[in-house]
C-alpha positions in Angstrom: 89.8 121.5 108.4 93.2 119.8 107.4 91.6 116.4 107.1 88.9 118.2 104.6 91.7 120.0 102.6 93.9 116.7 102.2 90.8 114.9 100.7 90.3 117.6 98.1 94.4 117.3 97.5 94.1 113.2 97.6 91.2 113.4 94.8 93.0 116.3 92.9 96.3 114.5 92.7 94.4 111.1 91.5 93.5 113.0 88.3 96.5 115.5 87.8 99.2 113.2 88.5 97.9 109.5 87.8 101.3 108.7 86.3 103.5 109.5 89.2 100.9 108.3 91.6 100.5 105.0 89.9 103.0 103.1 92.0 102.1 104.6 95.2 98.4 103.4 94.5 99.1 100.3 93.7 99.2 99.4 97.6 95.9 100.2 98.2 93.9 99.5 95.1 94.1 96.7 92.2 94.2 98.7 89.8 92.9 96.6 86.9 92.0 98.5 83.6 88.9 96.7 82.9 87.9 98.8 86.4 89.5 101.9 85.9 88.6 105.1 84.3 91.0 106.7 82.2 90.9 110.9 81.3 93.2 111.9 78.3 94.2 108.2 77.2 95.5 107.7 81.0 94.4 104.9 83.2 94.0 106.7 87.4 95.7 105.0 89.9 92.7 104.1 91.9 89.8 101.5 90.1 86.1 103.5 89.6 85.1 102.3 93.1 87.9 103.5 95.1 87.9 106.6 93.2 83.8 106.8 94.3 84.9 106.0 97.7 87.8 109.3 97.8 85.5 111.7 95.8 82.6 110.6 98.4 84.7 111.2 101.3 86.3 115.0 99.2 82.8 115.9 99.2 80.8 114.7 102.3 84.1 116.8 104.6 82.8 120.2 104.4 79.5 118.5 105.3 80.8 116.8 108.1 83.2 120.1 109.3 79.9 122.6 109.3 77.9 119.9 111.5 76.9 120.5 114.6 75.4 117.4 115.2 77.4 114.0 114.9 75.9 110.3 114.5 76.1 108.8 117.9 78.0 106.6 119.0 75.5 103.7 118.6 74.1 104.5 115.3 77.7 104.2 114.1 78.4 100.8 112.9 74.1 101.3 111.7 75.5 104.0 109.5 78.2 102.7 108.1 76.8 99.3 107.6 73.9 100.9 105.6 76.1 103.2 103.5 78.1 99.9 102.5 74.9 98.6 101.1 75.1 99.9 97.8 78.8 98.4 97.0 77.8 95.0 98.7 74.9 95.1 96.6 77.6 95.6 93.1 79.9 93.0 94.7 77.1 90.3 95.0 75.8 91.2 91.7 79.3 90.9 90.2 80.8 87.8 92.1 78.0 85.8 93.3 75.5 86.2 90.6 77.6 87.0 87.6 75.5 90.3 86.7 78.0 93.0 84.6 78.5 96.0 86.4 79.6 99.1 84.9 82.7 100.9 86.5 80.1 103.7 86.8 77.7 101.4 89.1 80.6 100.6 90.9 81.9 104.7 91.4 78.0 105.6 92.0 77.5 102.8 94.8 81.3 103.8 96.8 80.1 107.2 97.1 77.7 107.1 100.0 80.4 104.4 101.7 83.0 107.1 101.4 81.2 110.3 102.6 79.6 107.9 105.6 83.3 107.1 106.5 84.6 110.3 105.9 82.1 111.6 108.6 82.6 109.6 111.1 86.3 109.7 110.8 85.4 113.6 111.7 83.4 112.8 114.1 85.9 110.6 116.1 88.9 113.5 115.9 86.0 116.1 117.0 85.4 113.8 120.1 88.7 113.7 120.8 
């Protein structure tokens, strides 16, 4: 449950307080412009595909904390490797082919990546 509220409050803050979180963020993401969306005139702290990953993960906990069934163990790395597909596919595209990709692409292809991780997080501290 706390893990599912601090998500919502991790996305929440990203847009309220992009200012203040700026310097925080910039240990975990690039944050170049060119990648970023802005709300109000005001770049977030996080590029458009780590903001896909945290919104996917916000919204795939409530998900995961109703569930009564978990991945197993097995299908784990599976899962994950399949949900990565879609960003894999925007960072080929990008880098190896030199195909334009919109910051939307990039926050549309992160989503499924951070849901699937945000589940099996949850699924590793239900084990536990």
């Amino acid at each position: 449950m706390v893990l599912g509220f601090g998500a919502w409050v991790w996305v929440a803050g990203l847009l309220v307080a992009p200012v203040a979180l700026r310097p925080f963020c910039a240990f975990i993401c690039h944050q170049r412009p060119e990648r970023s969306f802005f709300v109000a005139g005001t770049q977030l702290p996080v590029c458009a595909r780590c903001m896909g990953l945290y919104i996917g993960a916000a919204l795939a906990m409530p998900l995961a904390l109703r569930a009564r069934s978990l991945p197993a163990a097995r299908r784990e790395r599976f899962v994950l490797a399949a949900a990565a597909l879609p960003t894999a596919l925007t960072w080929i595209l990008e880098f190896a082919a030199g195909v334009p990709v919109s910051n939307t692409a990039r926050f549309l292809a992160a989503l499924p990546l951070g849901a699937t991780a945000a589940w099996l997080v949850h699924a590793v501290i239900a084990d536990d």
